[in-house]
C-alpha angles and dihedrals in degrees: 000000000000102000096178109199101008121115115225090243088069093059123080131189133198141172118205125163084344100306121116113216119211107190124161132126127228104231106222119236106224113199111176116189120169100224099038134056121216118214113197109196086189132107114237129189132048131333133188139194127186115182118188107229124221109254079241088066111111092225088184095072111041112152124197133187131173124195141147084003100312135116127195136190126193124192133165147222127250109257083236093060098055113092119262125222110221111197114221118227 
């Protein structure tokens, strides 16, 4: 998720029922000059993501970083969920 401008204090994640909530807000900077005017192409407030996770989903060992931006969440599959080889004799 690229999430330009934003700290990661100001992000927060959650998993309830498997869904990962991706909640923060994006403070505005406000710069006033009298003889100039100031155009902000970015989106400020809060934002929010829910993603529904797969019941595969091994909900006990997400992992999240968040550098240069960008923020990335790991999470892996149940070692029951991966496909198995059986060898034929």
């Amino acid at each position: 998720m690229a999430l330009p401008g934003i700290k990661k204090e100001d992000i927060s994640i959650s998993l309830e029922n498997s869904t990962l909530k991706v909640t923060g807000e994006r403070m505005s900077k406000t710069e006033q000059d009298k003889d100039k005017v100031h155009f902000s192409e970015f989106r400020y407030g809060k934002f929010e993501r829910s993603i529904a996770l797969p019941k595969n989903a091994e909900t006990e060992k997400v992992d999240a970083r968040f550098e240069d931006g960008l923020l990335t969440i790991n999470i892996l599959k149940k070692e029951d969920a991966k496909p198995k080889q059986i060898v034929i004799k």
